[in-house]
C-alpha positions as CSV (number, residue, x, y, z in Angstrom):
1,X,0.0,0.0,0.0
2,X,1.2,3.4,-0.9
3,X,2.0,5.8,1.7
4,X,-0.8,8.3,0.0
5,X,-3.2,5.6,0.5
6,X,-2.1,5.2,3.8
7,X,-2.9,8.6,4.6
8,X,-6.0,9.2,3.2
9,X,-7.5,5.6,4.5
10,X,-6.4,7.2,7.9
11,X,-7.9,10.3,7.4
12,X,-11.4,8.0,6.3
13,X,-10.8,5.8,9.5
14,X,-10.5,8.7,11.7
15,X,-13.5,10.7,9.9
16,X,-15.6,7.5,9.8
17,X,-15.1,6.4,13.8
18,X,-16.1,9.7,14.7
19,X,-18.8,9.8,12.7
20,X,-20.4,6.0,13.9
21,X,-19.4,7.2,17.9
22,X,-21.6,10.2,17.5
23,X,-24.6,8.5,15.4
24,X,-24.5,4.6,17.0
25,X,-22.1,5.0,19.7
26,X,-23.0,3.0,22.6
27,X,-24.6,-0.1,20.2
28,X,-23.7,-3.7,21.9
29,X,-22.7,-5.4,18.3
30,X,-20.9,-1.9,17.4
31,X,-18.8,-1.7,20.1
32,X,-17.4,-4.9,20.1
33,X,-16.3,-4.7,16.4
34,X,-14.8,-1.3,17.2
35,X,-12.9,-2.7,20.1
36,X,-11.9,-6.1,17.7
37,X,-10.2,-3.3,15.1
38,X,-8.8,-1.1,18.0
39,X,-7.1,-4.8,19.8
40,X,-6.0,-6.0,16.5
41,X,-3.7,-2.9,15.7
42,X,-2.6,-2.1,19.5
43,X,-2.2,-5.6,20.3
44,X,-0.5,-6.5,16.9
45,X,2.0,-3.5,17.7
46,X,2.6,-5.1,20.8
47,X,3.4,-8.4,19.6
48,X,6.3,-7.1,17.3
49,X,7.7,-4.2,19.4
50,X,9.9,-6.4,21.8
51,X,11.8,-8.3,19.0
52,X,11.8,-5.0,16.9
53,X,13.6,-3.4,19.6
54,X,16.3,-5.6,20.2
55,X,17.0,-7.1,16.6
56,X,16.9,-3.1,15.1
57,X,19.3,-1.5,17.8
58,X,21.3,-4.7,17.4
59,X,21.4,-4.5,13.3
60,X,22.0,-0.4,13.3
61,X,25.2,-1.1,16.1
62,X,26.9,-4.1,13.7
63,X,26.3,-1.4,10.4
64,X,28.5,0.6,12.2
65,X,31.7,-2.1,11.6
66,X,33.3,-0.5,9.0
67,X,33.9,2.1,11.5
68,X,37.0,-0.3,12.4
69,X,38.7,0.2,9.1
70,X,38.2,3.8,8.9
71,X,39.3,4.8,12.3
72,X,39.1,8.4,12.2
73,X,36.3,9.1,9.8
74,X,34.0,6.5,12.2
75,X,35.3,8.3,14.8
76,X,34.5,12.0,13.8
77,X,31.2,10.7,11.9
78,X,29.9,8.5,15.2
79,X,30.6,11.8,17.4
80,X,28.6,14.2,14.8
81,X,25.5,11.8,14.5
82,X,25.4,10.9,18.3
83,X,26.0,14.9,19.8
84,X,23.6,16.3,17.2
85,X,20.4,13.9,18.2
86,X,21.7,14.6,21.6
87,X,21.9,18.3,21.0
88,X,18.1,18.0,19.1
89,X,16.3,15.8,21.6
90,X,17.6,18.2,23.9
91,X,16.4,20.8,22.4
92,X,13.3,19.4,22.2
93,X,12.4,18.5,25.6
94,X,13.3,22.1,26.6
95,X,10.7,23.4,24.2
96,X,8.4,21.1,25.0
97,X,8.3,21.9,28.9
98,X,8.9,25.3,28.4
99,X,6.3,26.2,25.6
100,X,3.1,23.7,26.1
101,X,-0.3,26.3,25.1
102,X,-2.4,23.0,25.4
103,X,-2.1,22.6,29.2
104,X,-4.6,25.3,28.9
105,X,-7.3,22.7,28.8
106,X,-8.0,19.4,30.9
107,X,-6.1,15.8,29.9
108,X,-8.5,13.5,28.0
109,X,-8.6,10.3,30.4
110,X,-7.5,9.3,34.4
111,X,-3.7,8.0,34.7
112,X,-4.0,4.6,33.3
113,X,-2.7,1.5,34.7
114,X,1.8,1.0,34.4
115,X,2.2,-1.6,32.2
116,X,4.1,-4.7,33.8
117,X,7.6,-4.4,34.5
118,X,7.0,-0.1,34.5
119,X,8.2,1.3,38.1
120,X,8.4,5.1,37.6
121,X,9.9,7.0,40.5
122,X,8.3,9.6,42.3
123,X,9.3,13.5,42.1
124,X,9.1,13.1,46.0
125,X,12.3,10.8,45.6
126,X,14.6,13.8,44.6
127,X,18.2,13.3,44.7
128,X,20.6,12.3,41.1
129,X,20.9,8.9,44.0
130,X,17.6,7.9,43.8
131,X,16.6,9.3,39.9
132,X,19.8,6.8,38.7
133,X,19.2,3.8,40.6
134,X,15.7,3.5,39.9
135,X,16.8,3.8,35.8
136,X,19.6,1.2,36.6
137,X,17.1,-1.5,38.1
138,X,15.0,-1.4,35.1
139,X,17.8,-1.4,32.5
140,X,20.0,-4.4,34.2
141,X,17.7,-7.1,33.8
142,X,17.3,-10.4,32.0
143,X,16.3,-10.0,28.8
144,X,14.1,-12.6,28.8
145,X,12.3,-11.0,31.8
146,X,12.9,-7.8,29.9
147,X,10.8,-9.5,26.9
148,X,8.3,-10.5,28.8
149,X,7.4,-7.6,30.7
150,X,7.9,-5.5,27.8
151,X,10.9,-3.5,30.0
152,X,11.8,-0.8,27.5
153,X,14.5,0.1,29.0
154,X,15.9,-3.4,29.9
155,X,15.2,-4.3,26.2
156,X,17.6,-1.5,25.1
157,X,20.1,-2.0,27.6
158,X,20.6,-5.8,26.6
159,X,20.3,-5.0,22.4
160,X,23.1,-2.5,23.2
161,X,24.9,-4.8,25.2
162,X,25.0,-7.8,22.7
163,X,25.2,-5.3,20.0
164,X,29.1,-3.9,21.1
165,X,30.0,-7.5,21.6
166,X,29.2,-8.9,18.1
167,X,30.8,-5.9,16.6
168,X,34.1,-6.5,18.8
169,X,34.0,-10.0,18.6
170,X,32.1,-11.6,15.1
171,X,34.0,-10.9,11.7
172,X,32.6,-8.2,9.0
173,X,31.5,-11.8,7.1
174,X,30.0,-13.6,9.8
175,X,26.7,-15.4,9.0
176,X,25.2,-14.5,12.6
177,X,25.8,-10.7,11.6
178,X,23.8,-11.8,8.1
179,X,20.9,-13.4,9.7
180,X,20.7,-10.3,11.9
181,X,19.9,-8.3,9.7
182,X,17.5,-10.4,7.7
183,X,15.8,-11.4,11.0
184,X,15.3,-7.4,11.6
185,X,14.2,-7.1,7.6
186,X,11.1,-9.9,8.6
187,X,10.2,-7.9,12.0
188,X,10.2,-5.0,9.7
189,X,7.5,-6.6,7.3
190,X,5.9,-7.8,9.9
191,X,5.5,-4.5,11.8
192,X,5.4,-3.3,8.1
193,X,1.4,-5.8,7.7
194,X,0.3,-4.3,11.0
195,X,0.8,-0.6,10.1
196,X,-1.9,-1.7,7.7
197,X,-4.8,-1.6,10.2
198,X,-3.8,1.4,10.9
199,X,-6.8,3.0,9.5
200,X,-8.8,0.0,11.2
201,X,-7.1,0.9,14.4
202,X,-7.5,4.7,14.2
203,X,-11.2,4.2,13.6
204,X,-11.4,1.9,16.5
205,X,-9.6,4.6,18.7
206,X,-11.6,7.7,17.8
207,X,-15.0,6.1,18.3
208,X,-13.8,4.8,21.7
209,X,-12.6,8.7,22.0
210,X,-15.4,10.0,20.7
211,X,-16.6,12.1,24.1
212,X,-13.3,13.4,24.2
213,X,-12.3,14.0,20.7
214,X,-14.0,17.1,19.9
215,X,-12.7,20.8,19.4
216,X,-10.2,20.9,22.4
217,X,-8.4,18.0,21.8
218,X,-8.1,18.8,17.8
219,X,-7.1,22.3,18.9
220,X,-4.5,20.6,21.6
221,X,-3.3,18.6,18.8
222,X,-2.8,21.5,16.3
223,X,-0.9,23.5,18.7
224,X,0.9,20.6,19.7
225,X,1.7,20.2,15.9
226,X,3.0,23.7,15.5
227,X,5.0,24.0,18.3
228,X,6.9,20.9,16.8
229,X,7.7,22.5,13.7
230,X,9.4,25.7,15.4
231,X,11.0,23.3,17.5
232,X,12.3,21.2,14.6
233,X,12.5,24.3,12.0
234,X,14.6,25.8,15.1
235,X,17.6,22.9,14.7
236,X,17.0,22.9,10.5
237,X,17.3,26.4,9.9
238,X,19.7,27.7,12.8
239,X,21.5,24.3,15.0
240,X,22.2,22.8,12.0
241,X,23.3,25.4,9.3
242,X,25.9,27.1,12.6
243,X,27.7,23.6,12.8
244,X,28.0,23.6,9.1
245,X,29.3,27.0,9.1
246,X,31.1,26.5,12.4
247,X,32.6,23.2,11.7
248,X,32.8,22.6,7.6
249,X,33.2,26.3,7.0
250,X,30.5,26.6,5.0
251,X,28.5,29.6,4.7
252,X,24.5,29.1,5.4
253,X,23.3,30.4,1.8
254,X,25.6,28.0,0.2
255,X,24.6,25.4,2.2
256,X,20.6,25.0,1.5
257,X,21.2,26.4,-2.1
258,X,23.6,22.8,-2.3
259,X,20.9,20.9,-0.6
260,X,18.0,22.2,-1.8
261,X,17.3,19.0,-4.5
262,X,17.7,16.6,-1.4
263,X,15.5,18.6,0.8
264,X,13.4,18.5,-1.8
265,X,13.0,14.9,-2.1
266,X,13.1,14.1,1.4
267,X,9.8,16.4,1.9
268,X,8.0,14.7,-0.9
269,X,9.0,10.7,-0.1
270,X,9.4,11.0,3.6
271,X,12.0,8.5,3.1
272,X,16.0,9.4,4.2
273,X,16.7,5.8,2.6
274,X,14.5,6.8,-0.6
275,X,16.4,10.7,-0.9
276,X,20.3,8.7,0.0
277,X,21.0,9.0,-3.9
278,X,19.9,12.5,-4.5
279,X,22.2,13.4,-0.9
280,X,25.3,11.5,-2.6
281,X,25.2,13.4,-5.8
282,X,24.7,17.0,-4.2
283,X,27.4,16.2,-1.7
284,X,30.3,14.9,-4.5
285,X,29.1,18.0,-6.7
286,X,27.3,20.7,-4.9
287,X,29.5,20.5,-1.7
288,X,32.8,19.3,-2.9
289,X,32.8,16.5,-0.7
290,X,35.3,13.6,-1.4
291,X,33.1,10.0,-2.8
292,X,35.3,7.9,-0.2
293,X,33.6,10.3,2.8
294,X,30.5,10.7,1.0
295,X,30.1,6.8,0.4
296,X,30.7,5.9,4.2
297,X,28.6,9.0,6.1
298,X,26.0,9.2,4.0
299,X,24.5,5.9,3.9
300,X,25.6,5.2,8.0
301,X,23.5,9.0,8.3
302,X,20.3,7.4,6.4
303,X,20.8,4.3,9.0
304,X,21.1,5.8,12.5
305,X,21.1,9.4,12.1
306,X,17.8,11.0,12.9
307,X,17.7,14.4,14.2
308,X,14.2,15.1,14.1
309,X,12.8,12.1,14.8
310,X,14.5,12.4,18.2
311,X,13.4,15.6,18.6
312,X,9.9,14.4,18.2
313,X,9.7,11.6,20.1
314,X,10.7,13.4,23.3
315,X,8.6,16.3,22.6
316,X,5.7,13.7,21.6
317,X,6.2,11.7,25.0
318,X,6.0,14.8,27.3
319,X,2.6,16.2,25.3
320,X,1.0,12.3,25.3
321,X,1.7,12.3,28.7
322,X,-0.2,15.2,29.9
323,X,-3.1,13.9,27.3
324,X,-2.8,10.8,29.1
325,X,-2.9,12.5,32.8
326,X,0.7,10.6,33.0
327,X,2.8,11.8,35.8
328,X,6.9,12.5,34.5
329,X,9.2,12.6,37.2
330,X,12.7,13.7,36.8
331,X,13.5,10.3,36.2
332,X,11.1,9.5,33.8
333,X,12.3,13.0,31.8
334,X,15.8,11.4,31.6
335,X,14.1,8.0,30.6
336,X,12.7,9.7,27.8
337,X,15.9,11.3,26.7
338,X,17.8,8.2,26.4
339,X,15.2,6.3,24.8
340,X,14.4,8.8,22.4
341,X,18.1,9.0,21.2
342,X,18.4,5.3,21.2
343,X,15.1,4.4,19.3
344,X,15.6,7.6,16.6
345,X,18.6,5.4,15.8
346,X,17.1,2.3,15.7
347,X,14.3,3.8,13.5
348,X,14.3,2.8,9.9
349,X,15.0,5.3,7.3
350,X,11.0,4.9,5.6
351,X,7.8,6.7,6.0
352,X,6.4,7.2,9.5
353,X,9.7,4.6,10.2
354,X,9.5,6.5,13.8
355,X,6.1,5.5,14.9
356,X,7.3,2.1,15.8
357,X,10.4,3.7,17.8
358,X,7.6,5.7,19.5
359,X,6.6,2.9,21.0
360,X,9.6,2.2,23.2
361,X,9.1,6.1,24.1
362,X,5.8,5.5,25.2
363,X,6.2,1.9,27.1
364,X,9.4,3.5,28.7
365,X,7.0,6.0,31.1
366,X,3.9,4.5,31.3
367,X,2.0,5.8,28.1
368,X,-0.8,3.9,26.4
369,X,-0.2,2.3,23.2
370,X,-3.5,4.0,22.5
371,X,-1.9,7.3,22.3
372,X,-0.6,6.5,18.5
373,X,-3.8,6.9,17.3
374,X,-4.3,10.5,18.3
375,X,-0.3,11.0,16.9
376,X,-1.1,9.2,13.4
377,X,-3.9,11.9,12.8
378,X,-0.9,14.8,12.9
379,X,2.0,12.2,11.8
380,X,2.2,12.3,8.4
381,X,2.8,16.4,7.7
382,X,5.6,16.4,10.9
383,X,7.4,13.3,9.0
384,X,8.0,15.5,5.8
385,X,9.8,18.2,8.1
386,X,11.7,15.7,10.3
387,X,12.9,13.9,7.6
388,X,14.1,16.9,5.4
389,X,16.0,17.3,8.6
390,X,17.6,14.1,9.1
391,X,19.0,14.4,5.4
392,X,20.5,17.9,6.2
393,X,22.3,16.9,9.0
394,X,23.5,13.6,6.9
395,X,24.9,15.8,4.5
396,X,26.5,18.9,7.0
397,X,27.8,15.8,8.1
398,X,30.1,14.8,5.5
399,X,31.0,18.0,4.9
400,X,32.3,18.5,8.6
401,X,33.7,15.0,8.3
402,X,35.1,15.9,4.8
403,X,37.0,19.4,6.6
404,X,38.4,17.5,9.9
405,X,40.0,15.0,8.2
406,X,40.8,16.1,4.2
407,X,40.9,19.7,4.8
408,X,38.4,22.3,3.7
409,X,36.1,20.5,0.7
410,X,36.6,21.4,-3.3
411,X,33.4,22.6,-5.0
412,X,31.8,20.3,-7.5
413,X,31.6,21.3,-11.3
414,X,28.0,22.3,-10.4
415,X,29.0,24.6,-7.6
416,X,31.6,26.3,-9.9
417,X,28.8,26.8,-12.4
């Protein structure tokens, strides 16, 4: 299914459960096929999400092997990518707690029920002590227990663990490294089948909503929406551009009038993977970056390096969470850092590829699974803009790689032109 299909049938799903909650809601034999779509989607999510965790955190780590050959460009590329989605998810957490105009009006529901396995500490237990220990107990467990109670953190921990080793230990050619990555390829289809009831599921969702989804919580989700896209614009059009300028020595101007064909694609497909031949063609001839440096950034940048979709995951956790009358302690604030760093780079570089590292977001501190369906409604337009973003900070990437290690990069014919 195409991801315009996709979008309108969710737009139809969303319109339609509305439409059935306020014309037959409260029908016996309606409800219960409303509640069979909405259990089919959340619990199918739920069913993939533990081994989607560990075998896509595990995959993205052993990509990051030839990073042994190439010794200082790994080095210098693995310290952009990682203190750039820790600089953006940074950023937008701080945003997100400072500027929230839809606190204004009430959550939608009571604080649900902690999933097993979920022990959030308490803002009455202050101290760095207390905040740290209660993260360590929940991320040194057994994975197995970590599986079965659907331990977000614990699953992370124990994929990042195993990951390291293999990438130490196994050779570049080693068939468990192979069938890694072609297990994480089936959990991908697989998650891939249940993204399509999506539109089953969001219909399922908004009829059981249907008391609560009315002009506040669109307008709560509209503001939510906007104040993602200065947050996100923010890091695109200032963080991002001062690095490049900063660190490549390259002037802003020249910068998005290089990019501009990549940015350009990444808006329309959504896809970091899709725009990865457009990115390597403007950086060899627009920014005079080197096809060795271009070669090895680019394609690791399209794989774990996503800038906004770390910036929205923490900035998505902290607004579901009020929504959701979801109490965030300081702990559960630093929970949500981590995990939104992690899972952006765990995150596949396709359409809406983030809504199944949202997930581990939302396990991590207590928020329901039902909480993607109000998320999938604003999704699709915030994916255009993240994405764009992940590609320009690919491609400032290899141009501040390019400059550490070659010197300052030669314009392309194009650039000259």
């Amino acid at each position: 299914m195409s991801q315009k299909w996709l979008t309108l049938l969710l737009l139809f799903g969303a319109a339609l459960g509305w439409l059935l909650g306020h014309l037959f809601g409260g029908t016996a034999w309606l409800d219960t096929v409303m509640q069979m779509a909405r259990t089919a989607f959340l619990d199918g999510l739920k069913l993939v999400i533990g081994p989607l965790i560990l075998l896509s955190l595990i995959s993205g780590i052993l990509r990051l092997s030839a990073t042994r050959e190439m010794n200082r460009m790994g080095g210098y590329t693995l310290t952009y990518f990682l203190s750039t989605t820790a600089l953006a998810t940074c950023i937008g957490l701080f945003i997100v707690t400072s500027v929230h105009p839809w606190t204004d009006s009430p959550p939608i529901s009571d604080p649900p029920p902690l999933a097993p396995g979920i022990t959030l500490i308490s803002p009455e237990d202050a101290g760095l002590g207390a905040l740290f220990t209660g993260i360590l107990k929940q991320m040194l467990v057994n994975p197995v227990a970590a599986l079965a109670n659907l331990n977000i953190l614990g699953l992370v921990t124990n994929a990042v663990i195993f990951g390291l080793a293999a990438l130490f230990v196994l050779p570049k050619e080693s068939p468990v490294i192979t069938a890694i990555h072609d297990l994480t390829a089936v959990v991908y289809r697989i998650t891939g089948w249940f993204v399509m009831l999506a539109p089953l599921g969001v219909m399922g969702i908004v009829y059981n909503f249907v008391g609560a989804l009315h002009t506040t919580l669109l307008n709560q989700l509209f503001q939510f929406a906007l104040v993602v896209v200065a947050a996100t614009l923010l890091h695109g059009v200032v963080i991002l551009p001062a690095l490049a300028w900063w660190l490549g020595g390259i002037t802003p101007l020249r910068l998005f009038s290089a990019i501009g064909q990549p940015l350009f694609v990444a808006l329309t497909t959504s896809s970091s993977a899709a725009t990865l031949p457009v990115s390597m063609r403007a950086a060899e001839l627009r920014l005079g970056v080197s096809r060795p440096t271009a070669s090895f950034v680019l394609p690791l940048g399209a794989t774990i390096n996503m800038d906004g979709t770390a910036l929205f995951e923490g900035m998505a956790a902290v607004f579901l969470a009020y929504l959701f009358n979801v109490p965030l302690s300081d702990a559960a604030i630093i929970a949500v850092f981590f995990i939104a760093m992690i899972s952006a780079i765990g995150a596949p570089g396709i359409p809406s590829g983030s809504m199944a590292a949202m997930q581990m977001v939302m396990l991590a501190v207590g928020i329901p699974l039902e909480a993607i369906g109000l998320l999938l409604l604003i999704e699709r337009p915030l994916d255009t803009i993240r994405t764009a973003v992940n590609v320009q900070g690919d491609l400032i990437g290899s141009v501040i790689v390019e400059r550490l290690i070659f010197g300052k990069p030669n314009p392309g014919k194009e650039d000259l032109i």
